[in-house]
Every structure is written in C-alpha cells, then in structure tokens.
C-alpha positions in Angstrom: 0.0 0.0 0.0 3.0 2.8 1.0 4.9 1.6 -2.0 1.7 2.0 -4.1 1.3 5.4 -3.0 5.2 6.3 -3.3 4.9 5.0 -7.1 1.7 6.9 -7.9 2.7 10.5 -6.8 6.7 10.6 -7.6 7.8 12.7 -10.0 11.3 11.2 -9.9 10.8 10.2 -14.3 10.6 13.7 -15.4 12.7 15.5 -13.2 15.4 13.4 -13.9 15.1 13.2 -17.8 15.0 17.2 -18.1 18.0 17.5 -15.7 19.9 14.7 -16.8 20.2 16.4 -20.5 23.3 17.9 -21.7 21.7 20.8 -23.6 23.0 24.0 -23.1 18.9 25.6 -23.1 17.6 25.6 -19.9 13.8 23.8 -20.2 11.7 21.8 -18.4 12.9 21.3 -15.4 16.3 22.7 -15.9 17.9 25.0 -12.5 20.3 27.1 -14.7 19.7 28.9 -18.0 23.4 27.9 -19.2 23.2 29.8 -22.5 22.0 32.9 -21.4 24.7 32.4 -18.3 27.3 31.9 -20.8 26.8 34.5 -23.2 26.7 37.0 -20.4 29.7 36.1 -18.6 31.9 36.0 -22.2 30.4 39.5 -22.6 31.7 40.6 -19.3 35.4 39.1 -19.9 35.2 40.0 -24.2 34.0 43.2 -23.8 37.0 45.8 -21.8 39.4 44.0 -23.8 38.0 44.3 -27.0 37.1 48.1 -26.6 40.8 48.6 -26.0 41.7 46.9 -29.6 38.9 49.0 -31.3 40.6 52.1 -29.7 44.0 51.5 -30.8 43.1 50.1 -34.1 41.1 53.3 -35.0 44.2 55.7 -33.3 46.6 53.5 -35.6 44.3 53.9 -38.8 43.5 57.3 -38.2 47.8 57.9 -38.2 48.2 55.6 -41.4 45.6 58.1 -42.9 47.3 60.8 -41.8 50.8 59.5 -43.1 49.6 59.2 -45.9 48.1 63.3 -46.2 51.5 63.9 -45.6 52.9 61.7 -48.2 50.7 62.9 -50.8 51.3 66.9 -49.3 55.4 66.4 -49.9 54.8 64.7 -53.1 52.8 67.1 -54.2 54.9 70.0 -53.5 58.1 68.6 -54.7 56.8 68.6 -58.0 56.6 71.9 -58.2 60.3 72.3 -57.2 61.0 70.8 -60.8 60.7 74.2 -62.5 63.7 75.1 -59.9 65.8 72.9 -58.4 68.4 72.4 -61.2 70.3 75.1 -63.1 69.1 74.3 -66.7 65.6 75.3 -65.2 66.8 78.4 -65.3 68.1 78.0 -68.9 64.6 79.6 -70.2 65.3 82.2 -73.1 62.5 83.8 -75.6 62.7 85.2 -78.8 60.7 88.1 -80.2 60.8 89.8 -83.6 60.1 92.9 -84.0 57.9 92.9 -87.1 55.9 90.0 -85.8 54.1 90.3 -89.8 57.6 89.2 -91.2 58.5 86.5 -88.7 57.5 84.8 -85.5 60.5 83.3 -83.0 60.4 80.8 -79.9 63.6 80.1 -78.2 64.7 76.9 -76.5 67.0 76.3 -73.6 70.4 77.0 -74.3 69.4 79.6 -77.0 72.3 82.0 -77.9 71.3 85.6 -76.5 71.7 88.1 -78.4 70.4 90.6 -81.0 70.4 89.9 -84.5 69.0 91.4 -88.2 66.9 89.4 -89.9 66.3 90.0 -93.7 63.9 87.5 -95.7 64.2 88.3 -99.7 61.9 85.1 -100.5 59.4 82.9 -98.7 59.8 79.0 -99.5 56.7 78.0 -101.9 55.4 74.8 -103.5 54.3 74.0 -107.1 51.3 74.6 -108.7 50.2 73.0 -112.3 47.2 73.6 -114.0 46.6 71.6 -117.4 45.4 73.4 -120.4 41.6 72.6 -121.4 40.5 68.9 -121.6 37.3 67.0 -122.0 35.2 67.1 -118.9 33.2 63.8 -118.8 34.5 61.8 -121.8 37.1 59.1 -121.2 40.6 60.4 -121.0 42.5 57.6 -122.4 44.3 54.0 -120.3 47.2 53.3 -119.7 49.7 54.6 -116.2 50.4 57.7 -115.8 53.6 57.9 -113.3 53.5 60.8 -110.6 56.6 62.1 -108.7 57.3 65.1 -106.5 60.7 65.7 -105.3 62.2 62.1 -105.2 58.8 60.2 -104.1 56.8 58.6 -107.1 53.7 56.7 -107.1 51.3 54.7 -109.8 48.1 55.9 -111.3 45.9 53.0 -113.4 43.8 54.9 -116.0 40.9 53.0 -117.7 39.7 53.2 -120.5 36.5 54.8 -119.1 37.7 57.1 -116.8 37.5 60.3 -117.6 39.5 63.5 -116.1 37.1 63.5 -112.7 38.2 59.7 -112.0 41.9 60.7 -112.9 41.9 63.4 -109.9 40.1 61.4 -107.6 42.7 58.4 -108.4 45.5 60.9 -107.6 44.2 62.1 -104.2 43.6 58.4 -102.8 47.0 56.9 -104.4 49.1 55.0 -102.2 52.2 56.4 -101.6 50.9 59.5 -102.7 53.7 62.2 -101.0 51.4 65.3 -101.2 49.8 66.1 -104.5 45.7 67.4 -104.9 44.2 67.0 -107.9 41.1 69.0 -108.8 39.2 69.3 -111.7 38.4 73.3 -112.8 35.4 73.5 -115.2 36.2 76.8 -117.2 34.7 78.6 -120.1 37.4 77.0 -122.6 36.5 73.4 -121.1 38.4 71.3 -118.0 41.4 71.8 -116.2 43.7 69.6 -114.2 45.1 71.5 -111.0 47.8 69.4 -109.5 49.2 71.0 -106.1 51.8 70.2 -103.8 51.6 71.0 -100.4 55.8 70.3 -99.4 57.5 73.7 -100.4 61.0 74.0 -101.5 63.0 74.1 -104.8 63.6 70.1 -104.5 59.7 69.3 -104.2 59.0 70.1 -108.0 55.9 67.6 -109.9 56.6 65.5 -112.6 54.0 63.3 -114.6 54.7 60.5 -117.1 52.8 58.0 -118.8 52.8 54.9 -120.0 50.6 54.1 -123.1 53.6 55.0 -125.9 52.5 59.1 -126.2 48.7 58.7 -127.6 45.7 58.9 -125.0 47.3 60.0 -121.9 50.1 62.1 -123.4 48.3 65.3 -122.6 48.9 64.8 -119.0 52.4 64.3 -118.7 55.2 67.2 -117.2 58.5 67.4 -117.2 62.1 68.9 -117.4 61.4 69.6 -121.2 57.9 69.0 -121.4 56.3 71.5 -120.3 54.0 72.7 -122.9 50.7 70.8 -121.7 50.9 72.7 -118.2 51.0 76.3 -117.0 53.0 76.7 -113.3 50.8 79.0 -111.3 53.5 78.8 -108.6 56.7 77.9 -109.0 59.0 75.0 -106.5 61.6 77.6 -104.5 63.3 77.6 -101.0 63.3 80.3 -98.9 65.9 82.6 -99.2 67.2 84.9 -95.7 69.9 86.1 -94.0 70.8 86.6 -90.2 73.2 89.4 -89.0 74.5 89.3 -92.6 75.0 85.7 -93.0 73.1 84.2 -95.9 70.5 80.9 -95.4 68.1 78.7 -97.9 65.2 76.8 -96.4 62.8 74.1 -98.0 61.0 75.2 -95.6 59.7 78.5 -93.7 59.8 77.2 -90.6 63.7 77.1 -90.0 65.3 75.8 -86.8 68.6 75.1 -87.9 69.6 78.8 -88.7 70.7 79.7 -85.0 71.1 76.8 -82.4 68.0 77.1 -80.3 65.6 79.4 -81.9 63.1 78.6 -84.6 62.2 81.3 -87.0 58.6 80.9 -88.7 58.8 83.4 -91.8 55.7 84.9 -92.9 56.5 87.7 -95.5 59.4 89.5 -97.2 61.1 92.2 -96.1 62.2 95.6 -97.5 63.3 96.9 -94.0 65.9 95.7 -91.2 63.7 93.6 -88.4 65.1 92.0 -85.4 65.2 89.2 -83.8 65.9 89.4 -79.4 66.5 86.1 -77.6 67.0 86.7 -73.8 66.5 85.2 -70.9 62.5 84.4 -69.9 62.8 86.2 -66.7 58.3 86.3 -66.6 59.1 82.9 -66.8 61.1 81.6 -64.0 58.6 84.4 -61.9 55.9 82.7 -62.6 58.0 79.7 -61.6 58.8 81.2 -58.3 55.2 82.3 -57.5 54.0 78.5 -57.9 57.0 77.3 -55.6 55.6 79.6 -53.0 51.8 78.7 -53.5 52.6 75.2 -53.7 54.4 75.5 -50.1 51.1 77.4 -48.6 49.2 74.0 -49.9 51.7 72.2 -47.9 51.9 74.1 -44.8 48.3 74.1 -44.5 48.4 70.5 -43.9 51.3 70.1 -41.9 49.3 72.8 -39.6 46.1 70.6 -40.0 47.8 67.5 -39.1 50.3 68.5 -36.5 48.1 71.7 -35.0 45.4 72.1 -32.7 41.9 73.5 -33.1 41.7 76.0 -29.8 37.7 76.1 -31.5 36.5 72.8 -31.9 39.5 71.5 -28.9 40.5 68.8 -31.1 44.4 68.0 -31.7 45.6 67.0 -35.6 45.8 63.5 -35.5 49.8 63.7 -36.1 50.1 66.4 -33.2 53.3 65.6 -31.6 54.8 63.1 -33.8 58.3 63.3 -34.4 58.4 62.9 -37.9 55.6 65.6 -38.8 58.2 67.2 -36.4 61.3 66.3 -38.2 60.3 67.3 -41.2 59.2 70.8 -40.1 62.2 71.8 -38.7 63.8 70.2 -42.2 61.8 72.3 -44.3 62.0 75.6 -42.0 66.2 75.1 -42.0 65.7 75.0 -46.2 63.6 78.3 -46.6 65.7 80.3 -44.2 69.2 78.8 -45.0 71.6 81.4 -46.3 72.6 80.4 -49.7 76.5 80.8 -51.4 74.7 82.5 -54.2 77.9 84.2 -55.7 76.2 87.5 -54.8 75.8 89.0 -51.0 72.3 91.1 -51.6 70.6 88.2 -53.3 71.5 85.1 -51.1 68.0 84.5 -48.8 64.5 84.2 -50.0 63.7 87.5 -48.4 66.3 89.4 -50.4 64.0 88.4 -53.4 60.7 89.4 -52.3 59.9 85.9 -50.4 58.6 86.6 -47.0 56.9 84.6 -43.8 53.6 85.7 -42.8 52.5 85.8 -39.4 50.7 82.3 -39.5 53.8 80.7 -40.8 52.6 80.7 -44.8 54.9 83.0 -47.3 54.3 85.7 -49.9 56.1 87.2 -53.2 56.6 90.6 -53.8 56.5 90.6 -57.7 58.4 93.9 -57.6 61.2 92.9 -55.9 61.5 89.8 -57.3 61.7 91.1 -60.9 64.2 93.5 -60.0 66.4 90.5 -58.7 65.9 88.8 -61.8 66.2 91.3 -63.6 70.1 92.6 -61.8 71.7 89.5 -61.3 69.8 86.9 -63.1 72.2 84.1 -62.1 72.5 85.0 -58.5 68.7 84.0 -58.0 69.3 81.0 -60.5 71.8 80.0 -57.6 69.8 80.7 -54.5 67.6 78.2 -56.1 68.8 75.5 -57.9 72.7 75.2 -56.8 74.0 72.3 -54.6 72.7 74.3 -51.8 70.0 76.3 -52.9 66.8 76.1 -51.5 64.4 74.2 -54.2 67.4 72.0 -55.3 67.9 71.0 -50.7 63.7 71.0 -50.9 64.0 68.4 -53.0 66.7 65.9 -51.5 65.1 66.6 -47.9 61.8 65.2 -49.5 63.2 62.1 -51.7 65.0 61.3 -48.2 61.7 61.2 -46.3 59.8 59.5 -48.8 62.0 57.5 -49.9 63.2 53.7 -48.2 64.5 53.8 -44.8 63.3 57.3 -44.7 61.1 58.7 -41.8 57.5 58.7 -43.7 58.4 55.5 -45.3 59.4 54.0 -41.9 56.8 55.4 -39.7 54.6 53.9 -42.8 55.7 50.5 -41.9 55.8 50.8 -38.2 52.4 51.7 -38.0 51.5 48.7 -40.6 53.1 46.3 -38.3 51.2 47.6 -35.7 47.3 47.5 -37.3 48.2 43.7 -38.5 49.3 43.0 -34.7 46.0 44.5 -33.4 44.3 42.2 -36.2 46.0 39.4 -34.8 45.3 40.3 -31.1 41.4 40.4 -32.0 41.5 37.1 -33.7 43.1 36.1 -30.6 40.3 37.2 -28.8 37.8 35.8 -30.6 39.4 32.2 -30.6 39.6 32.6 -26.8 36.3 33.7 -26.3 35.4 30.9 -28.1 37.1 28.9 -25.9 36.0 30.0 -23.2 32.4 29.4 -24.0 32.8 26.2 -24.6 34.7 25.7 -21.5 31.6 27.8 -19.2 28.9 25.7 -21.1 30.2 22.5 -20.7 30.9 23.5 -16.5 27.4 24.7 -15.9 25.8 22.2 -17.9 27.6 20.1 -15.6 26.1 21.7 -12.9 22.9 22.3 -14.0 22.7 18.8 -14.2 23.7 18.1 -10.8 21.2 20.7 -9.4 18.4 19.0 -11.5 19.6 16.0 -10.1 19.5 17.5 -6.5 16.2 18.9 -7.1 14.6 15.7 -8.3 15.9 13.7 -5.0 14.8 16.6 -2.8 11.2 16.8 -4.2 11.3 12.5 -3.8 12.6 12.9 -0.3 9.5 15.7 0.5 7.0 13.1 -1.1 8.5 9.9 1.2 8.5 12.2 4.1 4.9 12.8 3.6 3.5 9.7 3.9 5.1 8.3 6.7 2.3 9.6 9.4 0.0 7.3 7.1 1.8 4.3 7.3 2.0 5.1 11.2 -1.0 5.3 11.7 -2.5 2.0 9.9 0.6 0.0 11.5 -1.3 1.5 15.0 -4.8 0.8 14.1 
C-alpha cells in the first residue's frame, strides 16, 4: 500500500530526464539557464578588452591616414620644385621679332642671346600645275600615268572609261601619294587639271609620265622639257634669308637650324631691317617662383592641419606631436631660411628676393622685388635656387629622403602597418579565446545544471517519502 502510494505521486521520471540532459537551453525542469549564463559572462570578460583593440586600431588607422596626407602633401609640392631645383631650369630664353608680320621666333633652352638682323628676300613656296583645257566627262584615255614630286613617285591606273574627274580622284587616294591634290576646274574654254603640292622647296618640283607610248594619256604628262601641256601658277623655291648678314636657304619657312635654339617661322618678305631678341625668360622663372611659394602654402596648410590644434573645436591633428611631422618641419623651415652661397651677398636669402613669412607661418612674393632681382643678377637668384645648396634643389633631397626607403614617412609607414596587423592578430586572438572560453563555461554549468536538477529531483522524492510516513503510522497503529 505505501509503495503504491510512493509509485503513484513521484515525479522522480521527469525531473530526472529534463536535468539529466546535456543541452545548453535551460527547459523543463532545468535550475540554470546555461546559454544565457554563458553569453553574459563571455560578454563581461570580451567586452573591456575588446574596446581597448577598437581604440588602438582606429588611433593606428586614423595615423596611417594621416601619413599618408602627408605623403601625398610632400609629393605634391616637390613637384613643383622641378621648374627650380636644377640650373638648366633656369636656362629659359624667348625670342621676339620685331615685325611680328615678317616673322615669329620661340627660343629653347640654351638659346644664344643676343640681338640679331633678320632679312627674308623670299618665302619658301610649293608647285602649282594647271593643265590646259581637256574634256570634262569623256574618257581620257588607259594606260599609267607615273606621278613624282621631289624624289617620291607613285602609280596611277587609268581605264579606259575614266575620264579626267576619275583621274583626280585616283590621284588624291593613291598609295604612296607624298602630297599632291588633284582638282578638276570646269572653265569657259573646257576642263582643267590642277595638281598642287603641299611640301615647299625648290627640291619638291611635280613630274608626270605616262605609259601608253604618247597617244591617249600624253596630254597629261610634265616634265624637265615637257612642259608645254601645263601652266605653273607657282613655281617649287626655298626660302631665301639672312641673319646678322649671314646668308641661309630653307625648304622650308619654318627654319630651326639657322641659330642653335631658336626657330624662326617666316611669314612675309622684307624691305626693311627687323630683329630678332633672344633673352632670358625672366616672366618665366617668376611665374616659376610664384608656384613654388603657392605650392608651399598647400603644404603648410596640412602640416598645420595635421600636427596643430583647433583652440575652437579642442581637437588636436591627428599627427600632433609626432616626431616625424616634427622632423620634417624643422627640415623644411632650415631649407627656406638657409643662407645660400649665391655668388652675390644682396641676393642670397628668400627674403632678399621678395619671399617673405607671414604671421601664421605661410609665405608671400613681392612681384616687384622679385623682378628686380631677376632682372640685376639673373644668375645670382638662378643659384639661391637650384645650386647644390639652394633652397628648391635641398627641398627636394630633404623630400626624396623622407619619402624615400628607410626614410622617416616611409618608416613610420611600416611601423604603424606592423602595428594594425598585430592589433588584427590580437582580435582574432580574442575571438578564438572567447570561443574557448564558452565552450569551456557551457560545458561546467551544464555540468552543474545537471547536478542541481539531479539534486532537485531527490529533494522533491525525499519531500513526497517524508509525507507519507504519518499514514503508514498510523495503519501499522490501528
């Protein structure tokens, strides 16, 4: 009867199955919620330490962006210093004329300076043929008529059909063809063949042959000797000059081997002296100058952005204190106020040219003073510049130094690369010990979840036993 009773109110079978399952889940009768547990206590350990790795991974990404402002701010300026930093950049000349309706100049570096007569007595032209009056749109005659001008020649196949309109248009789309139009006139007396050349020069004269033994296409041939079927509007001639006395010829009116450097484009004869000037480009190397010094605003602007601090929004650059934004400062600040071996004691410092530093740190040009430099000792400012010492030419090695391997951007560069993949490694890490780690928890207080189900289970048996023992007393008394 007791037994009967235990059997018929123990809840022993369930409390055991739920509790005695390894599932993480808490259910049924489970004590602990183990997941929940888990997660919450991997939270607590993950969390501080991976806020610290998000905090130096974005300062370490926000100085690899920064590095690379600065790169691309020194890069960037030292191309400007190209127009400087050697002496043939200060080898500039121009050349004017001064009857810009006989002739045009441009000088190149190295161009001889001086003054000089020019006198043109004939512009180089090329040869014009036009045919005496031929049938229009009857068929001209087969055969080949031969083409040349100067010492290029090419074929022409004339059929039997074609008459003087297919014989042009054969011309122009020749192969070969060196430079001869063909166009057909229609005049009063009939048709004409125009055959111009568009090389110049006493060389570059047209010749036409044919090939059918003197009978159909005869009456478009021209030649040394043979030149009664043609009239020559304009004749084959070089042009015909002279410079400071000294007589030229040119196939050509564009001459650039008259005086080294300087090419002369000839427009029109002459009756009076013109001249030619070829100086030095001193507008040239001051417009030079003025980019150098804009250029170096761009680039102290970002230095000051990067390495400053914003008193109105109290946030610091993100390279503010770093000793190579530092470093290259002072490099750059040694450079523009360096006193230069110019050759020439008034004109050896930036200032002494019209280059001055503002009150924020920036520079200006005085235009004045810096054309009068130029202007009195050329050379001396070509020094201060581009010489061994000079500021652009020192600019420039500073820069290639820094940017350059085992320089201080490029190392800083790799330093702080070495350090982002390390913080990527230290939060891969992390995650595989978390991992770990939550394994580790869920298997212990599944463990233990199974005990206290366990526990639970006998406790609630022990509470039903207990209860019925008064009964059993009491029918054992009766």
């Amino acid at each position: 009867m007791a037994t009967s009773s235990v059997s018929s109110t123990s809840s022993t079978g369930p409390v055991v199955s739920v509790a005695g399952s390894t599932s993480a889940d808490a259910a049924g009768g489970s004590v602990i919620n183990v997941s929940s547990l888990v997660q919450q206590v991997v939270a607590a350990t993950q969390a501080p330490q991976e806020a610290l790795i998000s905090s130096q991974t974005q300062q370490v990404t926000a100085q690899i962006s920064a590095l690379g402002t600065l790169k691309g701010a020194l890069a960037t300026f030292q191309g400007s210093l190209a127009a400087l930093d050697n002496p043939s950049a200060f080898r500039i000349e121009t050349a004017t004329s001064s009857d810009q309706n006989a002739f045009t100049a441009s000088a190149g570096a190295g161009a001889a300076q001086g003054t000089y007569n020019v006198a043109i007595s004939q512009l180089a032209t090329a040869q014009q043929l036009l045919s005496g009056p031929l049938a229009a749109n009857s068929p001209i005659g087969s055969g080949t008529l031969s083409v040349s001008l100067g010492g290029t020649s090419f074929n022409v196949s004339v059929a039997a059909s074609d008459t003087l309109s297919d014989v042009a248009a054969k011309i122009n789309s020749a192969t070969g063809n060196p430079g001869i139009s063909a166009t057909v006139l229609q005049g009063s007396d009939g048709a004409h063949l125009l055959l111009s050349s568009s090389v110049t020069g006493a060389a570059n004269t047209i010749q036409v042959s044919e090939t059918d033994g003197g009978t159909s296409l005869a009456g478009l041939t021209y030649a040394t000797g043979n030149t009664a079927n043609y009239t020559q509007e304009a004749g084959a001639q070089d042009a015909a000059f002279s410079i400071s006395g000294v007589s030229f010829t040119s196939s050509t009116n564009t001459v650039s081997s008259a005086l080294g450097g300087v090419t002369l484009d000839l427009l029109s004869t002459t009756t009076a002296p013109t001249t030619l000037t070829v100086s030095t480009d001193t507008a040239t190397v001051a417009t030079n100058v003025s980019t150098f010094v804009s250029a170096y605003n761009t680039l102290h602007s970002t230095l000051v952005q990067l390495g400053g601090f914003d008193a109105s929004s109290n946030t610091a650059g993100p390279m503010m204190g770093s000793a190579v934004l530092t470093g290259i400062q002072n490099q750059l600040q040694h450079a523009l106020y360096s006193i230069v071996n110019s050759g020439s004691s008034t004109y050896n410092t930036l200032a002494s040219v019209g280059i001055a530093t503002q009150s924020d740190g920036s520079l200006s040009v005085n235009t004045a003073t810096l054309s009068a430099a130029l202007g009195t000792n050329f050379g001396a400012v070509s020094q201060l510049f581009s010489s061994a010492s000079g500021v652009a030419s020192t600019l420039n090695s500073q820069i290639t130094t820094a940017l350059g391997s085992g320089g201080s951007v490029t190392t800083a560069g790799q330093t702080l690369t070495n350090q982002e993949n390390a913080l990527t490694q230290k939060s891969n890490d992390l995650d595989k010990q978390m991992a770990a780690l939550s394994a580790s928890l869920t298997q212990q207080y599944s463990a233990l979840n199974t005990l206290l189900s366990q526990l639970q289970s006998t406790s609630a048996y022990l509470s039903q036993a207990f209860a019925t023992l008064p009964k059993i007393q009491s029918q054992v008394g009766s």
